[in-house]
C-alpha positions in Angstrom: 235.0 90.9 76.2 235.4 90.2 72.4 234.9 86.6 71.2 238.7 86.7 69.9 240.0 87.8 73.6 237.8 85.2 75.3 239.7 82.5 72.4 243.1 84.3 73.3 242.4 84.2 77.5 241.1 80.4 76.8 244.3 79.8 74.3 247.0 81.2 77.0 245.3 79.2 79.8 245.4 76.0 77.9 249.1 76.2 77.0 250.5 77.7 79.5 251.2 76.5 83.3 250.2 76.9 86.8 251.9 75.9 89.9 251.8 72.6 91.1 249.4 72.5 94.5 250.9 71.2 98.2 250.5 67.4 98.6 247.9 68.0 100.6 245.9 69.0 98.6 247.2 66.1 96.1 246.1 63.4 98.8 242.9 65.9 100.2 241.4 65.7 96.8 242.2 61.6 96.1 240.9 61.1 99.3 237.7 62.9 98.3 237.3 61.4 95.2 237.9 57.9 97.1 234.9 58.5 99.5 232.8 59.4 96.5 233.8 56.1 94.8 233.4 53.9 97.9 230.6 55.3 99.6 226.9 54.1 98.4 225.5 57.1 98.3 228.4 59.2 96.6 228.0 56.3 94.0 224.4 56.9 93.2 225.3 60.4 91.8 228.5 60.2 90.9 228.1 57.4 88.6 226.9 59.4 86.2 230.3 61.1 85.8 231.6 57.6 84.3 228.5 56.6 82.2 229.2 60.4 79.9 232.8 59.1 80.1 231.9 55.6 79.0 229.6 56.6 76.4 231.6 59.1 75.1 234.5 56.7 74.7 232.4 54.6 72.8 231.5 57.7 70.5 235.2 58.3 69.8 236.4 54.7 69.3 233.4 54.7 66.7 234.3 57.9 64.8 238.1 56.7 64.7 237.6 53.5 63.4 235.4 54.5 60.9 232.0 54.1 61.8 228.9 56.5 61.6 227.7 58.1 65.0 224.1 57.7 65.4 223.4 59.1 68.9 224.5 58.6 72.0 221.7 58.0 75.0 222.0 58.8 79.2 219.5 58.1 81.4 218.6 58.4 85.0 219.6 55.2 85.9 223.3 56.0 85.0 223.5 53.5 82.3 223.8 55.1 79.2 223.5 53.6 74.6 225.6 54.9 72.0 224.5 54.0 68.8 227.1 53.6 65.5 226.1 52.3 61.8 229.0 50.2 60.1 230.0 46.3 59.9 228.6 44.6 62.5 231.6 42.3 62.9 235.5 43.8 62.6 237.9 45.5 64.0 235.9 48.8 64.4 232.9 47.2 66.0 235.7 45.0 68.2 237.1 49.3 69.0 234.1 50.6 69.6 232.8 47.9 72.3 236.3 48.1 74.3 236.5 51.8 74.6 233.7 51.9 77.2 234.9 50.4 79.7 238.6 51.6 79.7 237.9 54.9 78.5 237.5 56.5 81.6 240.6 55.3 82.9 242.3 56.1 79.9 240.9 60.2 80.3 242.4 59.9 83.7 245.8 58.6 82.8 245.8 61.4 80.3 244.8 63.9 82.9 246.9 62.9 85.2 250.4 63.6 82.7 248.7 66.8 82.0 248.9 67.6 85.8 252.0 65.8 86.4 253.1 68.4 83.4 251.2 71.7 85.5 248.8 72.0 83.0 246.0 72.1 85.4 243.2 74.3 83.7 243.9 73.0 80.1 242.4 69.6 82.1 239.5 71.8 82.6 239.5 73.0 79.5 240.1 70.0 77.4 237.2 68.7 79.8 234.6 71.5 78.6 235.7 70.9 74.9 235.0 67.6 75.4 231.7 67.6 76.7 230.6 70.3 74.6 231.6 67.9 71.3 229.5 64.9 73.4 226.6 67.4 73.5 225.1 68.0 70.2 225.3 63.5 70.0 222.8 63.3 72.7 219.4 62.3 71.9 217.5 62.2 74.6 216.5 65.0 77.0 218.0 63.1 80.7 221.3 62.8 78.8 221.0 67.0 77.6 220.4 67.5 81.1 223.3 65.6 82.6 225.9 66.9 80.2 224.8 70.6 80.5 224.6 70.8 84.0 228.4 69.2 84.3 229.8 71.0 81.4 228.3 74.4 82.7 229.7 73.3 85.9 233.3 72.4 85.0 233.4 75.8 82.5 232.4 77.7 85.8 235.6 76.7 87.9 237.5 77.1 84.2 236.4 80.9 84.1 235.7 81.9 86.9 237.6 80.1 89.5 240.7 80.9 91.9 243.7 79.3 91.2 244.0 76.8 93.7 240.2 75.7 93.3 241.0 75.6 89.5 244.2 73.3 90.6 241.9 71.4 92.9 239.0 70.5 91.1 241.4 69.3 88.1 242.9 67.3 90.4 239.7 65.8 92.0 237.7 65.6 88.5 241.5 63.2 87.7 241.6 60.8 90.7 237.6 60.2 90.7 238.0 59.2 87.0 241.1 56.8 87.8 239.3 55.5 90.7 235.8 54.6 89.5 237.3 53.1 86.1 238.1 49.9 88.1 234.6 50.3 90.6 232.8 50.2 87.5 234.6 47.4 85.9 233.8 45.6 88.8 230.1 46.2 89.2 229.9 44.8 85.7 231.3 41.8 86.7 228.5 42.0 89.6 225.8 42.1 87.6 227.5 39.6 85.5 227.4 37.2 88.0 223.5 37.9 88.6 222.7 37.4 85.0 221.6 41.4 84.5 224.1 41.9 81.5 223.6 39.7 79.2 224.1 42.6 76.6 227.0 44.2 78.2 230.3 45.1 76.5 232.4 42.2 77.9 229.6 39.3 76.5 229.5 41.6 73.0 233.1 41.3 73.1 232.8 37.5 73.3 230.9 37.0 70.8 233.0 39.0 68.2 236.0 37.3 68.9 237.4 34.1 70.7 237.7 35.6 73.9 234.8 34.8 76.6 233.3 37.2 78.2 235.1 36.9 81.7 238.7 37.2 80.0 237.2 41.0 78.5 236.2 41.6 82.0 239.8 40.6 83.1 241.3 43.2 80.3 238.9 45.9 81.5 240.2 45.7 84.9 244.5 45.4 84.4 243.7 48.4 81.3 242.0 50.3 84.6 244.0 49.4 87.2 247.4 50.5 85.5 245.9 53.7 84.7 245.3 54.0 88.3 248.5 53.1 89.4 250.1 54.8 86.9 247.9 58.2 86.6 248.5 57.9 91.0 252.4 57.7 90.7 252.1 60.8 88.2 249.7 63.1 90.9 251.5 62.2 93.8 255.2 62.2 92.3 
């Protein structure tokens, strides 16, 4: 297949529409998603999903208000550095340090309309795009690793992939990313409470503007939580 029919097949897939799946499979595949959330063990490696997310948010709120991208960072342990040159006080710095946290509630929410819309594999799509772009700012090998082998893994389902496992990892990839938004929001606030983030985004918040750190935390969650309410009412209506 020539490059320009593999942009046209990508093209047609992206705009176009698919049918909307049973409920079912709606509620099967927020239920998975829920399990992978809740459950230690799912946690562990699906934490990593929301640390690219995070990171990458950072990334964008740094290029869009104006700041220089230095690198972004993953590691094993799922936390994860992005690294921008600019002011280190302002409105772009204040940008960059919210996006983190809300971003991956924010990619759901937008996921979600797509789906709500039965735009299933442009989700998948839009995802690979995404992931390819977050690639070539990673500088270090764990964080090469982590994006290839989900990029490679979403573009697989994107190509080849039936229909309804298209529909249904779209759908899945959606409600984990609504879901784990507010877990990880509140396993800040965890480690908060233990004295392990001293450096996180909230207490960086707090020292850039009035706010304290516990009143970011507070934004993270309602900017998460309405996503998921939201994003949920869009997937199941």
């Amino acid at each position: 297949m020539q490059p320009v029919d593999v942009l046209a097949r990508i093209g047609a897939e992206v705009t176009g529409t698919q049918p909307a799946p049973d409920v079912s499979v709606v509620v099967a595949t927020g239920a998975l998603a829920l399990v992978l959330v809740a459950l230690p063990t799912g946690w562990r490696v699906t934490r990593h999903v929301v640390t690219i997310a995070h990171e990458g948010s950072h990334g964008v709120a740094a290029l869009v208000s104006g700041r220089r991208l230095a690198g972004i960072r993953l590691h094993s342990d799922t936390s994860g550095l992005t690294l921008s040159r600019g002011r280190s006080r302002g409105p772009g710095m204040v940008a960059t340090a919210l996006a983190g946290y809300i971003g991956p509630g924010l990619l759901g929410l937008g996921a979600a309309y797509l789906l709500r819309e039965r735009h299933a594999l442009a989700v998948l799509w839009l995802a690979v795009l995404l992931l390819a772009l977050l690639l070539v700012q990673i500088r270090n090998f764990y964080g090469l690793y982590a994006v290839l082998v989900f990029g490679l893994g979403v573009l697989a389902v994107s190509w080849w992939g039936s229909e309804p496992v298209q529909s249904a990892a779209a759908y899945a990839g959606t409600w984990f990313l609504l879901l784990a938004a507010p877990r990880a929001v509140l396993e800040l606030q965890h480690q908060r409470r233990r004295g392990r983030a001293r450096d996180s985004d909230a207490d960086l918040l707090a020292r850039l503007t009035p706010l304290p750190g516990l009143a970011w935390v507070g934004v993270f969650l309602v900017t998460t939580g309405a996503a998921l309410v939201a994003g949920g009412g869009w997937l199941l209506g």
